[in-house]
C-alpha positions as CSV (number, residue, x, y, z in Angstrom):
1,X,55.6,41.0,-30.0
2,X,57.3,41.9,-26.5
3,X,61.5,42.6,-27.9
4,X,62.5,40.4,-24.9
5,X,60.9,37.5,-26.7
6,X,62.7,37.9,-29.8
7,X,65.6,38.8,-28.3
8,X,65.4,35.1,-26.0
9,X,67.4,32.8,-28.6
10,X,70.3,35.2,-29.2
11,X,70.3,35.8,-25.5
12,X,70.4,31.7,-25.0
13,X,72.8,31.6,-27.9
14,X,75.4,34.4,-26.6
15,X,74.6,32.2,-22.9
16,X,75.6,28.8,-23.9
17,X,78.8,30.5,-25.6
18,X,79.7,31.9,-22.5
19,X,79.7,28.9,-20.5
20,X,81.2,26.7,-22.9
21,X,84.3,29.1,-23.2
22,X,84.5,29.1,-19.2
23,X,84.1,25.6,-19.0
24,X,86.8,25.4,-22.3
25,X,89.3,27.6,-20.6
26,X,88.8,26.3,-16.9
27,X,89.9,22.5,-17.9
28,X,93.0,23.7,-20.5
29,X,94.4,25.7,-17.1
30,X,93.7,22.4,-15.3
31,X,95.6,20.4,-17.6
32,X,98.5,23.3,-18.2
33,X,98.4,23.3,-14.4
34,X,98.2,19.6,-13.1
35,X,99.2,17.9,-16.1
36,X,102.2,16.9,-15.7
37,X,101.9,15.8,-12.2
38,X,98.8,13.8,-13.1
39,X,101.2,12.0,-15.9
40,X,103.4,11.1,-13.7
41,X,101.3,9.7,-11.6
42,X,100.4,7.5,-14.2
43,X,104.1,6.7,-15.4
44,X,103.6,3.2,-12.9
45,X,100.7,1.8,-15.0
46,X,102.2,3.2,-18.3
47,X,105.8,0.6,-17.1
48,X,103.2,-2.1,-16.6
49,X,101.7,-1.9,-20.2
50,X,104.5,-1.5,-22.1
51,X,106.2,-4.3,-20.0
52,X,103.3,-6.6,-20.2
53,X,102.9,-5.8,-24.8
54,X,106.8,-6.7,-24.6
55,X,106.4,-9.7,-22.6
56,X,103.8,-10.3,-25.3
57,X,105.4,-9.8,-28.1
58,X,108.9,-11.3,-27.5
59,X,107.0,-14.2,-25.8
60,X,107.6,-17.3,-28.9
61,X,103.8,-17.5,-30.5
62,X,103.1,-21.4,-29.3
63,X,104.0,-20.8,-25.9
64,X,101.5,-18.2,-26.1
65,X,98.9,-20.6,-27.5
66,X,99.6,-23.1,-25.1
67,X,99.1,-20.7,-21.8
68,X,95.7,-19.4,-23.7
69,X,94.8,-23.0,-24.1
70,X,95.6,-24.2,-20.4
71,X,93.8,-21.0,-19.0
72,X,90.9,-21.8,-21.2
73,X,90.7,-25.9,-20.3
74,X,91.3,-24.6,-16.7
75,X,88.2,-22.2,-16.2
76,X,85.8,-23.9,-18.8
77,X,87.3,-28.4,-18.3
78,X,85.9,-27.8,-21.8
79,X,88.1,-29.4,-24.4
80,X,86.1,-27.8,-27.6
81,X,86.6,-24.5,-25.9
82,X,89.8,-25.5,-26.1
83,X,90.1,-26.8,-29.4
84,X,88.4,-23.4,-31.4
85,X,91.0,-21.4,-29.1
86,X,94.0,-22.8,-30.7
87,X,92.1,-22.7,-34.3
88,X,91.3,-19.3,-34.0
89,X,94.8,-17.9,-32.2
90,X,96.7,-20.1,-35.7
91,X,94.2,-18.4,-37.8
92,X,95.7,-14.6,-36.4
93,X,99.2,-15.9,-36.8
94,X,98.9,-17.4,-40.2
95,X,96.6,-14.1,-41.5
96,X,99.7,-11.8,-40.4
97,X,97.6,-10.3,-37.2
98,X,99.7,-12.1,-34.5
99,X,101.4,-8.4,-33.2
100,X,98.3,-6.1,-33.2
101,X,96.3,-8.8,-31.3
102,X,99.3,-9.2,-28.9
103,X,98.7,-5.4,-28.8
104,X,94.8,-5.4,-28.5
105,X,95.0,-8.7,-25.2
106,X,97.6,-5.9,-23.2
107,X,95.4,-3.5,-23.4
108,X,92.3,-5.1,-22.8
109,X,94.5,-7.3,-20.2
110,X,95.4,-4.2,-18.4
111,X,92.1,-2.4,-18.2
112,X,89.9,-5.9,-17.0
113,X,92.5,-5.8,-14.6
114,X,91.9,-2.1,-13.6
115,X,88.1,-2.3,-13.9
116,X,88.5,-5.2,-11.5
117,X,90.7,-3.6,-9.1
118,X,88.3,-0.6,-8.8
119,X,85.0,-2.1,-9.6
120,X,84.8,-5.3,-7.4
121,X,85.7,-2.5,-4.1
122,X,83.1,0.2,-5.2
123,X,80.2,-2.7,-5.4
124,X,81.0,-4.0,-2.4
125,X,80.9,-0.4,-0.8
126,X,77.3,0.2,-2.6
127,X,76.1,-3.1,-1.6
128,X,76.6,-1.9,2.4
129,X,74.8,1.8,1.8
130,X,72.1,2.6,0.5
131,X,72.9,6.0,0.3
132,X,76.2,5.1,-2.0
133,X,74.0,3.0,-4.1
134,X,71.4,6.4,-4.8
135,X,74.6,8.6,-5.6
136,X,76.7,6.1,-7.6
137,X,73.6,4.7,-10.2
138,X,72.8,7.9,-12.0
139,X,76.9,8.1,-12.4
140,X,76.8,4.9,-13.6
141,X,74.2,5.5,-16.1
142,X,75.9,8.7,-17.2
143,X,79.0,6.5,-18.1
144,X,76.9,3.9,-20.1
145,X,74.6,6.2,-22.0
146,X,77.5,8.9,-22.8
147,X,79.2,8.9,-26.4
148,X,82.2,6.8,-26.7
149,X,83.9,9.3,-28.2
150,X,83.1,12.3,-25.8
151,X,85.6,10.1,-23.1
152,X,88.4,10.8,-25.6
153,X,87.9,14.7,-25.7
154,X,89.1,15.1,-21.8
155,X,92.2,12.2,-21.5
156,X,93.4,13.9,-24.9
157,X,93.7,17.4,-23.6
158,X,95.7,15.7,-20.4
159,X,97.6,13.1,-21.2
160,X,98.1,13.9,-25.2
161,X,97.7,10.6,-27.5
162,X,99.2,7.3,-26.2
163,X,98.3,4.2,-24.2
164,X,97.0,5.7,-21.1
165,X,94.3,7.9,-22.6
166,X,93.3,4.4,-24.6
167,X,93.6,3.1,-21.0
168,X,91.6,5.2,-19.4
169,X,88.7,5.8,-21.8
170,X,88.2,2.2,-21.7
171,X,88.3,1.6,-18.2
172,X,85.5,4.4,-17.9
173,X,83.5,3.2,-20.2
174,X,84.4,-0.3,-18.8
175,X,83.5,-0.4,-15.5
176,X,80.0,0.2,-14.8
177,X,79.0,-3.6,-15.4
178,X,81.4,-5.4,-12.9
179,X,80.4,-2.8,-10.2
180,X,76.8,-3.5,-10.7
181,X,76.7,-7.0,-10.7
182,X,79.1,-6.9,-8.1
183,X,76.6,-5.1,-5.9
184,X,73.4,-7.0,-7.0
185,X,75.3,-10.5,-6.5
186,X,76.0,-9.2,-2.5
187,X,72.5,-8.1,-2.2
188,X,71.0,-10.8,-3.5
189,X,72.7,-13.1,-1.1
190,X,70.1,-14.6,1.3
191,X,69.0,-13.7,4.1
192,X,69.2,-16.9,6.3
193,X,72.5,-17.5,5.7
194,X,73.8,-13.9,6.7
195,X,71.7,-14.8,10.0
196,X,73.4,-18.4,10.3
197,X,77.2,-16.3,9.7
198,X,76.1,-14.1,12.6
199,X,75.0,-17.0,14.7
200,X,78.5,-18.3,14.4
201,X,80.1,-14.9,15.3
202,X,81.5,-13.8,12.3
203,X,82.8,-10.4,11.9
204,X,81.7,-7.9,8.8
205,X,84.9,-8.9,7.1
206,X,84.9,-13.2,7.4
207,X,81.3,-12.8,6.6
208,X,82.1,-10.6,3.5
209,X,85.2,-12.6,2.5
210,X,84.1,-16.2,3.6
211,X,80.2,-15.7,2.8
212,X,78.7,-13.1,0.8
213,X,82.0,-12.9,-2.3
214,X,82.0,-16.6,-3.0
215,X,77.7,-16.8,-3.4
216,X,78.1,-13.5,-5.2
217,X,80.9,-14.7,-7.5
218,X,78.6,-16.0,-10.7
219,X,77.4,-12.2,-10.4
220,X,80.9,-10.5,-10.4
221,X,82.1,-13.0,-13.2
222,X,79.0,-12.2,-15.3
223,X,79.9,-8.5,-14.6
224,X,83.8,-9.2,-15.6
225,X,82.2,-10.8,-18.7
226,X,80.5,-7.8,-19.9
227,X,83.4,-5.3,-19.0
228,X,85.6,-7.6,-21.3
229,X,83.5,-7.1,-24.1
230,X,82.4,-3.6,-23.6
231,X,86.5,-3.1,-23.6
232,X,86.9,-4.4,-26.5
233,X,84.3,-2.4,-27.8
234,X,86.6,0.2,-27.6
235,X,89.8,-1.6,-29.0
236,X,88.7,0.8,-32.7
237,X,87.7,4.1,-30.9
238,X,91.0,4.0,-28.9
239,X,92.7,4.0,-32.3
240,X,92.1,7.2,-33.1
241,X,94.3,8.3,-30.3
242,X,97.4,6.8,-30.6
243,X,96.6,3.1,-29.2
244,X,99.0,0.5,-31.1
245,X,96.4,-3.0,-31.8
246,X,94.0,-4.2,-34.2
247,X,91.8,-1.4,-34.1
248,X,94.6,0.7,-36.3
249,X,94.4,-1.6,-39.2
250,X,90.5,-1.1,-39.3
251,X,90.7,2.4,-38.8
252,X,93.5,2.6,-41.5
253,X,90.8,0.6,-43.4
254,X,87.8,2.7,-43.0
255,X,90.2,5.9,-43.8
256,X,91.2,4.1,-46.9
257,X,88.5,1.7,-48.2
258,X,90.1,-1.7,-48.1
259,X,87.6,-3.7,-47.3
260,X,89.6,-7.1,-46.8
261,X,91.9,-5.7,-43.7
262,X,88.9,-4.1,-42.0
263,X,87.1,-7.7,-42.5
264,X,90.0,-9.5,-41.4
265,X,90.8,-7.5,-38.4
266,X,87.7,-7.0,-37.5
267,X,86.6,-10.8,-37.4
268,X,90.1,-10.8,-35.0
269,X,87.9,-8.9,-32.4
270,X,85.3,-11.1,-32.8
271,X,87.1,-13.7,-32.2
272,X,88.4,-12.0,-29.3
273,X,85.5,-11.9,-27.9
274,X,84.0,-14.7,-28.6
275,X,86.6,-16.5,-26.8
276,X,86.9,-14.2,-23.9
277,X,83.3,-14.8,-23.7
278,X,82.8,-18.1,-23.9
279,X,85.6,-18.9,-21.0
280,X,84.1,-16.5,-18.7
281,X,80.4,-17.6,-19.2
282,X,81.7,-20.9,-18.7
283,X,83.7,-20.4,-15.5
284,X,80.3,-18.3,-14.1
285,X,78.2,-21.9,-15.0
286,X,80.9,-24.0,-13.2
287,X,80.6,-21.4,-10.3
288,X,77.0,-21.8,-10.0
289,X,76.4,-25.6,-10.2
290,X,79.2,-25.6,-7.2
291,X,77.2,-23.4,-5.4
């Protein structure tokens, strides 16, 4: 057999080691570099976190409940929506989880909000090119498919442990959905009434603003929907690097073996969920029998 054949796998071996130690070395000069310019200019959204898990936490527990409530009866006009909300938010106060999820809903508040901010924008913007769409999808399916944990490996080496690596690795892993959906509702609006907008002069921007968002809005709430619970996805992954909630007690629990606080907790995110999903799939329905 020809040496260069057996040789081939060392060679491929020796290869791989060479690029991972360039790529290895290339980011930890980036980060020694830029890091702590980078930090700062995350110090802003850091403020808003901490402020917002204060205002949280030193917020008294039923006036809490009662703003959940009223947002609830608000977006769903469902009064059993309401009702399990304020069974389930006195079933975390009176099982001792009232802080972590006060933790967990500014964090997850925070990134929706983020996602949203960024997401709604970059939909539009693929819904007008064709071109953007073709780059932007297999990005998008990168950030889907990828391992929730390889989003960790790179915010760590930057920004240390902490909130805004949580932050970030969930708003990457986040925000794929609400830009989608945000795009297909735009592009899905029809044609003859695009043609009736232009027929009554309306510019790009009153036909985008006055037109195409409000028949696309069942879309981007759908899309909101499942960044909300795709964030919360994350509420137990983020634990591992620092971020303060009720994905620590389960972690602690896995770590540890006690099975009742990793139940308990995790039937918290659940319920989480649950509600978080239920309000927005109801607000999407309302949407759509208005339109």
């Amino acid at each position: 057999m020809p040496e260069w054949l057996t040789s081939f796998p060392t060679l491929g071996e020796q290869l791989l080691r060479s690029v991972r130690r360039a790529f290895d070395e290339a980011y930890r000069s980036f980060s020694r570099e830029y890091g702590e310019v980078i930090e700062a200019i995350f110090d802003p959204l850091l403020y808003l976190l901490v402020w917002f898990e204060r205002l949280l936490l030193a917020t008294p527990w039923w006036l809490v409940i009662a703003a959940v409530c009223a947002l609830c009866y608000a977006a769903t006009r469902s009064r059993k929506l309401v009702a399990w909300t304020l069974v389930t938010l006195l079933g975390i106060g009176l099982l001792d989880m009232w802080e972590d999820t006060m933790r967990t809903l500014a964090i997850i508040s925070v990134s929706t909000l983020i996602t949203i901010a960024l997401g709604v924008p970059l939909g539009i913007a693929m819904s007008w090119s064709d071109r953007l769409q073709t780059v932007f999808t297999p990005v998008m399916d990168v950030m889907q498919t990828m391992p929730i944990f390889v989003y960790l490996i790179p915010v760590v080496m930057l920004f240390g442990l902490g909130k805004i690596p949580g932050v970030i690795a969930v708003v990457i892993y986040a925000i794929p959905p609400v830009i989608r959906l945000t795009n297909l509702g735009i592009r899905l609006v029809p044609e003859d009434v695009l043609e009736a907008s232009d027929a009554f002069g309306a510019s790009r921007r009153d036909k985008l603003i006055q037109v195409q968002l409000p028949l696309a809005l069942p879309n981007i709430m759908a899309g909101i929907n499942q960044t909300i619970m795709m964030a919360l996805s994350m509420v137990v992954i983020a634990s591992m690097i620092g971020v303060r909630g009720l994905g620590q007690p389960v972690l602690e629990a896995v770590t540890n073996q006690y099975f009742a606080l990793g139940i308990l907790n995790g039937a918290a995110v659940v319920a989480l969920a649950i509600l978080f999903d239920r309000m927005t799939q109801a607000y999407g329905r309302r949407l759509r029998a208005i339109k």
